[in-house]
N, C-alpha and C positions, 0 to 999 in steps of 0.2 A: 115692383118698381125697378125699371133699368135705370143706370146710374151709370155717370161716366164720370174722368178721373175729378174733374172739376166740379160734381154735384152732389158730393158723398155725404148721405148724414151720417150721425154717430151711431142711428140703431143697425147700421149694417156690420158695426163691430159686432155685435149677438146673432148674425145668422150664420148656422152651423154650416153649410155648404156656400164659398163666394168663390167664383172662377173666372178669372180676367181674359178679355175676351179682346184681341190685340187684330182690329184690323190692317193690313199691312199699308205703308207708303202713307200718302196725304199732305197734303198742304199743296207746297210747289214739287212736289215727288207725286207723280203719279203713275208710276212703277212699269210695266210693263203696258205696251199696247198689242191690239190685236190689231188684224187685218182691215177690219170694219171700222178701227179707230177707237174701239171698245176699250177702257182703260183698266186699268188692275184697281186701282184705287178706288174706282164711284163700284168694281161688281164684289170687292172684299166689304167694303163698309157695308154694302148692303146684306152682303150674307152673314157678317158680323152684328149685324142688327136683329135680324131676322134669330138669330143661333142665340142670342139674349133674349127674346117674346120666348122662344122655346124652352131655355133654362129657367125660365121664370115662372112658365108654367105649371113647373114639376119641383117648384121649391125652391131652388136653384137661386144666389143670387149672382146674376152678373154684374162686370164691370166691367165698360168700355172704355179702352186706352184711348180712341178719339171718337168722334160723333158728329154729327151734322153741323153740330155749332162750333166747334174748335176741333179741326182737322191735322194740326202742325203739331204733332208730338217728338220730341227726340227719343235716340231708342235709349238710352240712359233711364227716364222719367217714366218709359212703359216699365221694363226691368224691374224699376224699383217699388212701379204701384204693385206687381205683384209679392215681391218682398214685403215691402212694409204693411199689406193689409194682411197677411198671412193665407193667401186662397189656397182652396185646394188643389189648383192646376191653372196653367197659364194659355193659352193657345192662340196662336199666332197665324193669322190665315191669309192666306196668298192667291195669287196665280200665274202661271207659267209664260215661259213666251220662248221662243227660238228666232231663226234667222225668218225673213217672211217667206223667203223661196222654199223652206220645208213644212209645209202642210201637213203632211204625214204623221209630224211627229206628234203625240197626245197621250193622254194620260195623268191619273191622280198617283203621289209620293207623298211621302210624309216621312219629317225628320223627327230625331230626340238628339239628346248629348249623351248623357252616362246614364244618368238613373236610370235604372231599372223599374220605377214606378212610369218614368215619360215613355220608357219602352213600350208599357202596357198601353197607356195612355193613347198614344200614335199607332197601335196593332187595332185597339177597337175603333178609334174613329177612321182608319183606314178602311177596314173591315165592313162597318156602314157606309163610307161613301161609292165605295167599288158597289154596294147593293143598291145605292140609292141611284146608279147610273151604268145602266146595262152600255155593254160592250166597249166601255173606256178602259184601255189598256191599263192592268198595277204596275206602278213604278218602283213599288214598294215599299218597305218602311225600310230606313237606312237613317246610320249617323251621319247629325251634321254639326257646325263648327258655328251656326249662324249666330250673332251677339243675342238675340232676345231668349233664345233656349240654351246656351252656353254660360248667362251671366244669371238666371236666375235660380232661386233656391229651393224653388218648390218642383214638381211635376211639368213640365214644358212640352211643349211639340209644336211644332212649323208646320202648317200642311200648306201643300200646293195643289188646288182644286182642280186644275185643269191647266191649258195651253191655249191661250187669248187666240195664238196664229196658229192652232190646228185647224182642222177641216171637221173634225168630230167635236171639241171641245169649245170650241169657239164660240160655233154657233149656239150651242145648247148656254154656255156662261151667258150670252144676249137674253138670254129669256126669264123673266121670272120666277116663271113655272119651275124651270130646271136649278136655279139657283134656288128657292123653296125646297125642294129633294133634298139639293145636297145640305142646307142650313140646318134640315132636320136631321139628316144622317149624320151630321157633326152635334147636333144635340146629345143625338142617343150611343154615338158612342161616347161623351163624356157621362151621359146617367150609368151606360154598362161600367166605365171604369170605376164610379162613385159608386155602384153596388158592392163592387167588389174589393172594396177596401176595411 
């Protein structure tokens, strides 16, 4: 069962692996546009949705900070569902954007803060997405400062999928097919990090 912050029963206190699944922006914040008009907000929900069928698949339970039926979360209330439910890892999915006049620019990054577990965390789901999407430049894994991996207590990582206003990224985030890849490649590098703990 995927579950979002508003539909939680009590038996998901008992399952051994829960990982909050924080898709980025929503409500009146619809975060970055692309070229095409394509919004950050409707291709992270979606691949935030898709990345919970997949954890679920394999045991996993997820929980999603917003969902189709309440989209307006503040980032405080995500923060805290991952504290107060104790998951094993929080993950925060984005996508990119620049000025519209550079095309050029493209490519997947992915943050952490300190721990050295989010480090891990952000190198495998890195790792699978650069696989799950031939010839998209790595931006790298690098620290960042953002409130949703900065404020919380567990395992954290920010990824940024792509660049709405690349010429390479763009078009592929429009597609379902492509956003499918990348959902599952962020699946499986949270199963690689959960093996390895």
């Amino acid at each position: 069962m995927v579950v979002s912050l508003y539909s939680i029963p009590l038996s998901i206190l008992s399952s051994p692996y829960k990982v909050v699944i924080d898709p980025g922006h929503g409500g009146p914040d619809p975060g970055a546009i692309g070229t095409s008009g394509l919004r950050e907000t409707d291709v992270v929900l979606d691949l935030g949705l898709r990345v919970a069928q997949f954890l679920q698949g394999k045991g996993v339970q997820p929980i999603l900070t917003r969902s189709l039926e309440r989209s307006d979360v503040d980032l405080p209330l995500r923060v805290n569902a991952a504290n107060h439910f104790g998951a094993t890892a929080f993950i925060s999915i984005h996508a990119n954007a620049v000025n519209l006049s550079r095309p050029d620019v493209n490519g997947i990054e992915t943050f952490y803060c300190q721990n050295p577990l989010s480090h891990h965390l952000a190198k495998e789901i890195q790792r699978c997405m650069l696989r799950a999407s031939p010839k998209t430049p790595n931006r790298g894994v690098r620290k960042g400062r953002f409130f949703v991996i900065r404020r919380t207590r567990i395992p954290s990582t920010l990824l940024e999928t792509g660049f709405l206003t690349g010429n390479i990224d763009g078009p592929r985030l429009a597609t379902p097919e492509h956003r499918g890849r990348i959902a599952k490649a962020i699946a499986n590098g949270i199963m690689n990090y959960i093996k390895d703990l």
